[in-house]
C-alpha positions as CSV (number, residue, x, y, z in Angstrom):
1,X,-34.8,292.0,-240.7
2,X,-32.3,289.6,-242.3
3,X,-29.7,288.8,-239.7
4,X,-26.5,287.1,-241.7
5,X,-24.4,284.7,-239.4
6,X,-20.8,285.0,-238.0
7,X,-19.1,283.4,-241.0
8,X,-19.6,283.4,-244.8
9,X,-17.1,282.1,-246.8
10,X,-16.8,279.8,-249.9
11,X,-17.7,276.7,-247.7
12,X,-20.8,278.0,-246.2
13,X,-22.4,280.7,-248.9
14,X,-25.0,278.5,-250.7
15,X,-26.1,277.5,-247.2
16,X,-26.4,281.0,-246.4
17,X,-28.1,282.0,-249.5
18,X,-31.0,279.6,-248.7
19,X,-31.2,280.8,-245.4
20,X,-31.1,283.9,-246.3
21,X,-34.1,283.5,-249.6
22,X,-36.1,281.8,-246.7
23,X,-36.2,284.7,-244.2
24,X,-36.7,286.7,-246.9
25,X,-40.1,285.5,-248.1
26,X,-40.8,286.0,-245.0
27,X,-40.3,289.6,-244.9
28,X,-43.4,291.9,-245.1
29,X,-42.0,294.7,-244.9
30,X,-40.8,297.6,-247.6
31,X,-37.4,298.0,-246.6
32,X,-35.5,295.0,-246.2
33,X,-32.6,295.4,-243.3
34,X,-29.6,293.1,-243.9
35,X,-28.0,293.3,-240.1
36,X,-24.3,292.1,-241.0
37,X,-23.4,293.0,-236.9
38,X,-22.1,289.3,-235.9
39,X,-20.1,289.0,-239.5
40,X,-16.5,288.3,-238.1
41,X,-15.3,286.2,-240.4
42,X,-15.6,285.8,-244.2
43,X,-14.0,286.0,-247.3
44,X,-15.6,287.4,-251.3
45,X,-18.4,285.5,-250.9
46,X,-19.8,287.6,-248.4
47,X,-19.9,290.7,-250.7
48,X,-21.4,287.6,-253.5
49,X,-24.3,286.7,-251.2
50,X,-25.1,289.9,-250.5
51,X,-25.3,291.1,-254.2
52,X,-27.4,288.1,-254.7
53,X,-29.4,289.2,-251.7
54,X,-29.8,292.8,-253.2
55,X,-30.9,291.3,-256.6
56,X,-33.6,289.1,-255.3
57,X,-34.8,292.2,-252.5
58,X,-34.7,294.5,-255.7
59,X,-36.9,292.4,-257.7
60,X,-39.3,292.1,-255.0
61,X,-39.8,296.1,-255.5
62,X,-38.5,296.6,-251.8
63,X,-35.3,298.8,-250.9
64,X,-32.3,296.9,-249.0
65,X,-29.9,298.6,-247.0
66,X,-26.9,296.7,-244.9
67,X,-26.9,297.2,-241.0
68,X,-23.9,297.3,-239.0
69,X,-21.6,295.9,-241.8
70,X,-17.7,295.5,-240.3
71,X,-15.3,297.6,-241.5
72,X,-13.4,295.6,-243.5
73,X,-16.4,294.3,-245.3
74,X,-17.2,298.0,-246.4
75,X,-13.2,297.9,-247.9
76,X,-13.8,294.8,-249.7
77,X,-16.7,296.4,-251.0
78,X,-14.8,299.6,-251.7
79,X,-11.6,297.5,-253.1
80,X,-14.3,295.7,-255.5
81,X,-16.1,298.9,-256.8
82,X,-19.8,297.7,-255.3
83,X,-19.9,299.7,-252.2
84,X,-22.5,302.1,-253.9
85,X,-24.5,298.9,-254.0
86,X,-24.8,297.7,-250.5
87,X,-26.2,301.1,-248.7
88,X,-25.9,301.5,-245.3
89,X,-28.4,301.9,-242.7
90,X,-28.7,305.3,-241.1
């Protein structure tokens, strides 16, 4: 599981992104879990990361699905037209 931090905006995304490529060539598994739970703060970049996230998970041949994403993150999503993009976890 991918776990993304508490904050992800402009300043911080590219830091995040590598942090983020790391884990996942770590992850064994099939279905990649994004657990977005501690995001409190964050601006586009969030949704940007993710996407980029998605991409790279997608290429692997693995499914990705977002845990525990905040509400307002899924209406930035929804505002931008990508929600269908970033699933949710049951």
């Amino acid at each position: 599981m991918l776990v993304l931090p508490e904050a992800i905006t402009q300043a911080n995304a590219v830091a995040c992104l590598g942090a983020l490529s790391n884990a996942l060539a770590q992850e064994s598994t099939a279905d990649v879990v994004v657990d977005a739970a501690r995001l409190s703060r964050f601006d586009s970049a969030a949704l940007a990361l993710l996407l980029e996230v998605r991409r790279k998970v997608l290429k692997m041949g693995k499914t990705f699905v977002v845990k525990d994403a905040p509400q307002r993150l899924q209406d930035l999503a929804d505002l931008y037209g990508i929600a269908e993009l970033l699933p949710s976890a049951a």
